[in-house]
C-alpha positions as CSV (number, residue, x, y, z in Angstrom):
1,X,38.6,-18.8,-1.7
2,X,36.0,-19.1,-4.3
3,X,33.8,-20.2,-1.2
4,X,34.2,-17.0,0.8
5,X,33.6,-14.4,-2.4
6,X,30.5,-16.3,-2.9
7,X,29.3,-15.8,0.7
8,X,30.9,-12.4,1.0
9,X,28.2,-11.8,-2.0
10,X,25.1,-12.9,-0.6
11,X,25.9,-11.3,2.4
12,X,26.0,-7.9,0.6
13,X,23.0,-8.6,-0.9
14,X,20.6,-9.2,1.7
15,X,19.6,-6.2,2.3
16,X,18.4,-5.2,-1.5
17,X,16.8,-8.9,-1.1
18,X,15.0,-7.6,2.0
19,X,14.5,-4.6,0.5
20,X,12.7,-5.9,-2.4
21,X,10.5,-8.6,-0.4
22,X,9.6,-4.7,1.8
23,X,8.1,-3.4,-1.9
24,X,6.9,-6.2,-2.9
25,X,4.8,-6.5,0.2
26,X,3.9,-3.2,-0.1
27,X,2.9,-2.8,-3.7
28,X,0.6,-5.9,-3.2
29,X,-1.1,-4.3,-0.4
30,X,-1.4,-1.0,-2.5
31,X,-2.8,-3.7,-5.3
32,X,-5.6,-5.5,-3.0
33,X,-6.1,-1.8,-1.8
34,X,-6.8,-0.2,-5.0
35,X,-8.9,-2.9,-6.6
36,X,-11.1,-3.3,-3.6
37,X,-11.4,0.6,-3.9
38,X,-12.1,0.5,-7.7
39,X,-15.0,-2.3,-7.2
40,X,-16.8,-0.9,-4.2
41,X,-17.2,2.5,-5.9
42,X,-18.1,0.7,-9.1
43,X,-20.8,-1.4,-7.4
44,X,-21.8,2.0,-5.9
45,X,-22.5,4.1,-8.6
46,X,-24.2,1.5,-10.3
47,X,-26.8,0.6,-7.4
48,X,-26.9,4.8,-7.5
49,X,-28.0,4.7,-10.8
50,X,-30.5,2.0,-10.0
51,X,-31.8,3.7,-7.2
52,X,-32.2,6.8,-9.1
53,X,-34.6,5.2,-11.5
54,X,-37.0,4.3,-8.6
55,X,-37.1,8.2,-8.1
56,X,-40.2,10.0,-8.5
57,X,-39.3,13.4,-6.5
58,X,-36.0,16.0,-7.5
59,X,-35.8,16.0,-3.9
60,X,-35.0,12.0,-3.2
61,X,-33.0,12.4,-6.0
62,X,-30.5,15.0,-4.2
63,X,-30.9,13.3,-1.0
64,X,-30.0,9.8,-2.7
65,X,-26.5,12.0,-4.8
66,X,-25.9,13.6,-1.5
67,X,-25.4,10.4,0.3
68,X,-23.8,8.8,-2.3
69,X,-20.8,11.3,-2.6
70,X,-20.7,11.2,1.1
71,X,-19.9,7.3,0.8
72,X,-17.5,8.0,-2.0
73,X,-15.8,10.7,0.0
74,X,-15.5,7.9,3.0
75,X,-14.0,5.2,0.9
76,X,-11.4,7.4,-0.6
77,X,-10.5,8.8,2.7
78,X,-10.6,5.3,4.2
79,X,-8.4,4.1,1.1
80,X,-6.3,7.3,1.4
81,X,-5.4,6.2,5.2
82,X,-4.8,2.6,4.7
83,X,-2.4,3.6,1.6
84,X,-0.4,5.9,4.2
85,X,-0.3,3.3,6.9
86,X,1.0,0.7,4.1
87,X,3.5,3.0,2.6
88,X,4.6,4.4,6.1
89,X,5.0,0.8,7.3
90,X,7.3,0.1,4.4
91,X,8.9,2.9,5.0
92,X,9.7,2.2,8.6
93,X,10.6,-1.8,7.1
94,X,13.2,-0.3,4.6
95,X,15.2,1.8,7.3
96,X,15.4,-0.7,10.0
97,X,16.9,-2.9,7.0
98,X,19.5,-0.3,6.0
99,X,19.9,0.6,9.3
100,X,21.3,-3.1,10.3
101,X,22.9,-3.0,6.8
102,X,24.8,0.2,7.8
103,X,25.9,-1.4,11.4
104,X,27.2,-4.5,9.9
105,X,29.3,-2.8,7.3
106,X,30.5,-0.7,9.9
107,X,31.1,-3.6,11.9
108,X,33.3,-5.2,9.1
109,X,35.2,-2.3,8.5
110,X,35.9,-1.7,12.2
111,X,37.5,-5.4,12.8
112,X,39.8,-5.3,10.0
């Protein structure tokens, strides 16, 4: 009897454990995302400033901010692309769980 509680537990809870390996996954993406995001614009503004030392004319100095906003502007679209594929895959993880969920429950109820 004991036995069959037990497993009628863990059955129950798969799902939230599936559900919670889904997030996990996903936040660790978002994680390596971000901090790979964070550093490369880091290491870009500070080879910016470098470059803008070695500056003589107002011009190169607008031509070299210019195309460093433009690289910021990809890298922020690039991460803002990858963080809606990650999150959309999740997303897409999390229903197919509680869609089985759903159909086994209905399942049980059905044959008793």
């Amino acid at each position: 009897m004991f036995e069959q509680v037990n497993e009628q537990i863990q059955k129950s809870l798969k799902p939230m454990s599936e559900l919670a390996s889904v997030n996990a996954k996903a936040l660790e993406q978002l994680a390596s995302q971000q901090n790979a995001l964070f550093t490369g614009l880091l290491n870009d503004g500070v080879n910016f400033s470098q470059s803008l030392t070695e500056k003589q004319d107002v011009n190169a100095m607008v031509e070299a901010q210019k195309a460093y906003l433009e690289g910021v502007q990809e890298k922020i679209v690039a991460a803002a692309k990858e963080t809606y594929d990650v999150i959309s895959d999740a997303q897409e993880k999390a229903g197919e769980v509680l869609k089985v969920a759903a159909e086994e429950v209905q399942a049980n109820v059905a044959s008793k």
